[in-house]
MARDO-226676 format. One record per residue (C-alpha): x, y, z. Coordinates in steps of 0.1 Angstrom, whole numbers, plus 5000, padded with zeros to 4 digits. Each point is the difference from the previous one (the first is absolute). Layout:
<loros>
XYZ
...
</loros>
This chain:
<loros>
444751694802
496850004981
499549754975
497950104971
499149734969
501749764994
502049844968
496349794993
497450275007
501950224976
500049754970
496049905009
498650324999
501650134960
499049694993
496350035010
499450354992
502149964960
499349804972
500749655004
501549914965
502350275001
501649895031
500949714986
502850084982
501850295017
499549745032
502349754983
502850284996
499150085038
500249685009
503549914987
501550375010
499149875034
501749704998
503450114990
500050325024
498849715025
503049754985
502450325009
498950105030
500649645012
503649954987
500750335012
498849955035
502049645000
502950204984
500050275025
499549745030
502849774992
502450364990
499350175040
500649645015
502949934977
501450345011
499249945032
501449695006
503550104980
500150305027
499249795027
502649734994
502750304993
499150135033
500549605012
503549964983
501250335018
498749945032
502149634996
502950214986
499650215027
500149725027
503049824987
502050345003
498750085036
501049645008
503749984987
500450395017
499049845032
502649684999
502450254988
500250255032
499649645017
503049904986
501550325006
499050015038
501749665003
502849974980
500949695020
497749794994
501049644983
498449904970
499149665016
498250215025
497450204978
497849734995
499549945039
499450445006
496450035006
500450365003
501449964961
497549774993
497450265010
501650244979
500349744968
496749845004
496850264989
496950014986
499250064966
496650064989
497449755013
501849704993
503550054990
503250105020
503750065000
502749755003
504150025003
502449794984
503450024990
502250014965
499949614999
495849965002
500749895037
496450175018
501050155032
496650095008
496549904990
496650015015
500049634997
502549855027
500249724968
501850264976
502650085028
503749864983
498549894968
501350134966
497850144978
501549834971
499049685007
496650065004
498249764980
497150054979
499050234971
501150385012
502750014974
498950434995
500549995040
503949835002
500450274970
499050255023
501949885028
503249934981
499850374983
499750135037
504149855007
500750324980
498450275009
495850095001
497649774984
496549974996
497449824981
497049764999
499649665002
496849685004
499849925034
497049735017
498350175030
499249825030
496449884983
502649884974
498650234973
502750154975
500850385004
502350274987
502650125026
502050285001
503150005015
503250265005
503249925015
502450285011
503549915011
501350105036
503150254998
503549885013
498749675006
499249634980
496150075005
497050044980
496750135011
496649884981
496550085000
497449894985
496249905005
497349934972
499750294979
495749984995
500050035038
500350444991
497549954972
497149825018
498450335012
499350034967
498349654993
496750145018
500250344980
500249784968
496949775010
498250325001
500950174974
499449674978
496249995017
499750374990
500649924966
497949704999
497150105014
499950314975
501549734972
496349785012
497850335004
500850124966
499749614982
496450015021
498550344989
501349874962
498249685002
496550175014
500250284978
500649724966
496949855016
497850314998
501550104968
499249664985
496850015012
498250284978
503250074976
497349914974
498350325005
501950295010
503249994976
498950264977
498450245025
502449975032
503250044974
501050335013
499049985034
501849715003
503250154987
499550255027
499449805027
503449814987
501850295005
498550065030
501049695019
503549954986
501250375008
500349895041
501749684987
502150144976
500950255030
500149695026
502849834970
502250325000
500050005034
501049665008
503150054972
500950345019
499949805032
502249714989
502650204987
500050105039
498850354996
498249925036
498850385006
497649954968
496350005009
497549844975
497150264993
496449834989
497350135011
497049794993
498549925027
499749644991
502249715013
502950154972
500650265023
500249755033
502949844978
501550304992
500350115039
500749655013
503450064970
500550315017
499749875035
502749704989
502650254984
499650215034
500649675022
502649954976
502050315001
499149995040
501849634999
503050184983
500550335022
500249765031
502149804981
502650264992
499850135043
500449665010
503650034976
501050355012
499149935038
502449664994
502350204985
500450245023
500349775034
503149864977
501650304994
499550105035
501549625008
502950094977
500450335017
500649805037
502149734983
502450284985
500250185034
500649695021
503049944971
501350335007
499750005039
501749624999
502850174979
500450305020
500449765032
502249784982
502550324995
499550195035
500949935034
499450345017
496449995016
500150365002
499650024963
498449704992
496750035018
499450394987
500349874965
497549735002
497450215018
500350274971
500249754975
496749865009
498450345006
500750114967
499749664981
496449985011
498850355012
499849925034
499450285027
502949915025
502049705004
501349965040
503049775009
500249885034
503049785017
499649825033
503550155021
501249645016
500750165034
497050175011
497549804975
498150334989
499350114963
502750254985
498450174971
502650014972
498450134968
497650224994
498950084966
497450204996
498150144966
501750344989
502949985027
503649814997
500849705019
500850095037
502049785022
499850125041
502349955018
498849615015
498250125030
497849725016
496150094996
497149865024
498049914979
496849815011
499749594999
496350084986
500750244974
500549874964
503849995000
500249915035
497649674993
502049854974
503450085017
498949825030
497749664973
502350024973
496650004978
499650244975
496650254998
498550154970
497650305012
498450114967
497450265023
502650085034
497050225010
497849655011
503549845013
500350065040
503449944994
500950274980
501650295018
499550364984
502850214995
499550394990
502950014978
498349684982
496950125005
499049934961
500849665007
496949744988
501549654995
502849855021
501949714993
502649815020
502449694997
502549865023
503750014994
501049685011
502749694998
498149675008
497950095035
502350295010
498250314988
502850274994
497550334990
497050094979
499850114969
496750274999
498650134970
496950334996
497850134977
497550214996
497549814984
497249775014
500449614991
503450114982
501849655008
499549684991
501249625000
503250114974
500850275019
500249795029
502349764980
502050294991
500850155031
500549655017
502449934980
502250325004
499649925036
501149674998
503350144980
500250305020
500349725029
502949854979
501850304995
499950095039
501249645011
503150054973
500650305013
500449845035
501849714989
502150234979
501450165036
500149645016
502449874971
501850324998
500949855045
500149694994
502750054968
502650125029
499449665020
500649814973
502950174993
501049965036
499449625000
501349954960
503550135010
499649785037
499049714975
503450064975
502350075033
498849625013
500449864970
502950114983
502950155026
498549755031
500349704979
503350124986
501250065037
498849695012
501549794966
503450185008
500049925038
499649614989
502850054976
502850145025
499049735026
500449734974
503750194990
500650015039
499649645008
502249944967
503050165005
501749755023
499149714976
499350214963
501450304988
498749914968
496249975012
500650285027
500650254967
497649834979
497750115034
501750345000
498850024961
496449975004
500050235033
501450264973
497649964972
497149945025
501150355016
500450134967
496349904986
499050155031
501450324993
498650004968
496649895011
499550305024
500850274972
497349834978
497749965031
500350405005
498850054963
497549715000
501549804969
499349624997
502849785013
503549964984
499149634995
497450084979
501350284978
503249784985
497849655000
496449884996
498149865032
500449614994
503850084996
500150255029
498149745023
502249714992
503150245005
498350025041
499649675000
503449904991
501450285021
498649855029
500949634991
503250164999
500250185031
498549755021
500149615005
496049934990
499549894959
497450224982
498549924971
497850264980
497349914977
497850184971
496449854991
497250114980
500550244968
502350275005
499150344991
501450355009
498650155036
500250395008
503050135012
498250085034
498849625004
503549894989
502050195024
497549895027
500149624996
503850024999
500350225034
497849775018
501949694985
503150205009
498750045039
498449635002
503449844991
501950285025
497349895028
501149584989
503550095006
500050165033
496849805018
498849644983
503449824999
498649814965
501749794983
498049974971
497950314981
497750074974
499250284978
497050014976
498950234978
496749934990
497850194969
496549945005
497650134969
498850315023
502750045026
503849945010
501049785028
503749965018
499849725027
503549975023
500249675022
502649895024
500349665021
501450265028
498949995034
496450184997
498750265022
496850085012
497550294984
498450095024
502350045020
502350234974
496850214998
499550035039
503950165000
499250254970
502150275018
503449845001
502550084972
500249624990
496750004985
500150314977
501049764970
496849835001
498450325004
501950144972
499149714979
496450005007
499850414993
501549934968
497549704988
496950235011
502050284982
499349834968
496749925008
501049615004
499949805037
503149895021
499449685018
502349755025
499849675011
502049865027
500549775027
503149915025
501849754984
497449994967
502250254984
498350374986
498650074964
499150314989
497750044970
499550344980
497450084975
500050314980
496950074968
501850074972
496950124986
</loros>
């Protein structure tokens, strides 16, 4: 740029070549037009500095509060499918998950990150181990705006600022926003100092301020030196200089007037407004370095607004794989058939995200060699081969991570030795593959094409790892589907085994006892021989009875005219009655109600227990106790009988005499409980029951 004369040669020489007196007095108007356009054009530059940073810094810290908006939601998303995937889990358990903690536990910002507690304030996670089980509402201190925020949060989303000191113990605004977690009792917060998004900004404003103070100090300086020189020979030229002086006015403030309508125009954030003064003096450096700062300004703002749209779009695309892992996990949930299952996911993902083809290989468990299954290919239907076992090459893609179990993401299958080309996929330019696997058994591969370089990346990984990993689930339920559907006849099998033993066997056995008590007294007591004959008849009776309901699978007769306590005394006096021992029964804890299944269990195995007493300990003394315990159940039935040996009852598992033990022990495990016996020759037996009731 060529710089011509500048702001003093241009006053000096009207002054030296005009009359001295004249310029006296049109200098004194000069002089004090100068100073106000100076006075503007310094409020106007501070104006216009502190409008772009306070625009700036308000966009910025918008930008901020979404981003921790954004983060919150992505954080109670995640613990929701977490929940979902493990519906299981105990409450008392999440805190100790650090695959939940992971999840709950992120960065916000620089400084800040996201924490989990529940309905109560209770923090279930917290990057500080010292937050872990503490409530939030008895935090003490000042941060009444934070419990506000918190407490507002029980209810639904809530957000807000609040004074918080850093770690240098300096005071500073936080923003924070709490989301609550569906179907469960949790809330998800973030939040992080909310100047951390606006310091960019800080160096932006130090310039701008030394822009405007160096042109605030230039302007004061050429005032002062040209007061000086006006001073100095105002005596002579005020009368002669008057109009060339008025000129000259004109002359300098027409850039700065210019400069002052600029900086207004630019501080109302018309940014594509260039400042036009062409003087060739230092006004016209100040006018381009205005325009260079509105073009670094708008600059600032463009990458601003890509920074937003590319964030925007990587959620969308997020949202995109969240919805279709919902829709697969919901489609699994409903189907059983393979055949139809694994056709629908590979066109579901081919169409969700425009992929090429989509290839779905099984492992067949006999031979061990890759069965393609699906095969879904861009502007074709689903095909489903018939499952013919393919050779395909340990070294090729597919081959490599069905042999690993590691996935491989090929974003340029033309620099991958492992890729094998195929004509019919002969467009193909990026390959990616993922193992279909339970635990360290791989089951298939899941193998997804395009036809664009670098088309994958770490989400679609995710993605597709995750389908896999349900895929997996879906093929080991259809397996244990078929196992359960065999297994269901066994049961069967042994349930009506179970119901023969314990209802006609016992009957038999209780009748047997009864005619040879009546046959031993009918030379001495007619009257105890039919009392004997009695019971036989009711005994064979109940037995009758017994086998009908056994064929339909209906609780016990006991049970459906009386509750358990009084159905388990009624045993117990039964067999005081039928035999010479005493029996006492006893009740302790709090009695509640039990399922019918647990209720009809305890009293078949008491039923048994006592049978096995009558014909084997020879007690005279036994005791029944039916025990609630907060979590569980527990029946305990002990004798001052003879005793047997364990072990050896377990090394003679084949003879008929030991079925009731067997029968009593299926039926504990049936209800998920444990069947245990202690006994010694001449110690007598107990045997202890416990079933959960919960």
């Amino acid at each position: 740029m060529k710089v011509g004369l500048g702001i003093r040669a241009k006053i000096l020489i009207p002054f030296l070549a005009l009359s001295f007196i004249s310029l006296g007095v049109i200098s004194s108007l000069a002089f004090r037009t100068i100073y106000e356009i100076s006075h503007l054009t310094k409020q106007n530059s501070i104006s216009m500095g502190q409008e772009v940073t306070r625009q700036s810094i308000a966009a910025l810290e918008d930008l901020g509060r979404r981003l921790v908006q954004r983060r919150a939601l992505n954080v109670a998303n995640e613990i929701e499918l977490f929940m979902r995937y493990h519906p299981h889990i105990d409450v008392s358990e999440l805190k100790d998950n650090e695959e939940l903690a992971d999840i709950a536990v992120q960065r916000v910002g620089q400084t800040g990150y996201t924490m989990v507690y529940d309905k109560t304030g209770v923090v279930y996670f917290h990057n500080d181990p010292k937050m872990v089980g503490i409530n939030l509402r008895k935090i003490g201190g000042e941060p009444v705006y934070f419990l506000s925020i918190v407490e507002r949060s029980f209810l639904g989303e809530a957000s807000g600022y609040y004074e918080w000191e850093d770690t240098e113990g300096k005071v500073r605004t936080k923003y924070m926003h709490c989301i609550p977690v569906d179907r469960t009792d949790l809330v998800v917060a973030a939040g992080t100092y909310i100047d951390e998004y606006s310091a960019p900004m800080e160096g932006l404003e130090a310039e701008i301020a030394a822009t405007v103070l160096a042109t605030t100090q230039y302007i004061e300086e050429q005032m002062r030196k040209a007061q000086l020189i006006f001073i100095a020979i105002f005596g002579g030229m005020i009368l002669i200089a008057a109009t060339v002086i008025f000129l000259l006015a004109r002359a300098i403030t027409r850039p700065i007037l210019a400069l002052t309508r600029g900086a207004e125009v630019i501080a109302k954030g018309e940014l594509d407004y260039s400042i036009k003064a062409d003087t060739g003096d230092e006004i016209q450096q100040l006018a381009e370095q205005f325009n260079n700062m509105a073009r670094a300004l708008k600059e600032s703002y463009t990458s601003l607004e890509k920074k937003v749209e590319e964030r925007t779009r990587q959620e969308r695309q997020r949202a995109e794989q969240l919805r279709t892992i919902n829709e697969v996990s919901r489609k699994i949930s409903s189907v059983v058939n393979l055949d139809e299952l694994l056709p629908y996911v590979g066109n579901l993902l081919r169409e969700t995200f425009q992929y090429y083809n989509v290839n779905i290989f099984l492992t067949e468990p006999s031979s061990g060699k890759l069965v393609l299954k699906a095969l879904c290919i861009s502007g074709q239907k689903g095909v489903i081969p018939v499952g013919v076992p393919l050779d395909v090459d340990e070294e090729s893609i597919v081959g490599w991570v069905a042999q690993t179990g590691e996935p491989i993401l090929a974003n340029n299958v033309s620099g991958d030795p492992r890729y094998r080309a195929v004509e019919a996929l002969r467009d193909t330019r990026s390959e990616l593959a993922v193992p279909v696997r339970i635990g360290n058994k791989v089951l298939g591969v899941l193998d997804i094409e395009s036809t664009e370089v670098d088309a994958f990346g770490e989400a679609d990984l995710f993605t597709a790892q995750t389908l896999a990993d349900q895929l997996a689930v879906a093929i080991e339920n259809a397996r244990l589907y078929e196992e359960t559907r065999q297994m269901a006849v066994m049961e069967e099998r042994n349930r009506m085994a179970r119901e023969i033993h314990d209802t006609l066997a016992q009957g038999f056995s209780g009748i047997i006892l009864q005619l040879e008590a009546a046959e031993q007294a009918l030379s001495s007591d007619v009257t105890a021989a039919e009392r004997h004959l009695n019971q036989a008849r009711n005994l064979a009776r109940k037995s009758l009875a017994e086998a009908r309901r056994s064929v339909w699978n209906l609780r016990p007769q006991a049970l459906e005219q009386l509750p358990l306590f009084d159905a388990l005394k009624q045993e117990v006096d039964r067999f005081t009655q039928s035999t010479s021992a005493q029996a006492q029964f006893k009740v302790q804890g709090d009695w509640r109600d039990l399922p019918s299944e647990v209720e009809a269990g305890l009293l078949r195995i008491c039923q048994e227990a006592l049978t096995n007493v009558g014909k084997h300990a020879k007690a005279s003394e036994v005791e029944v106790n039916l025990t609630f315990n907060e979590s569980t159940v527990e029946l305990n039935i002990r004798d001052n009988g003879v005793g047997f040996s364990p072990r050896a009852s377990k090394s003679s598992k084949g003879k008929r005499g030991t079925f009731g033990l067997i029968s009593m022990r299926e039926r504990a495990r049936g209800l998920g409980g444990t069947f245990e016996v202690q006994s010694k020759k001449g110690k007598g037996t107990l045997v202890r029951v416990v079933i959960p009731t919960r």
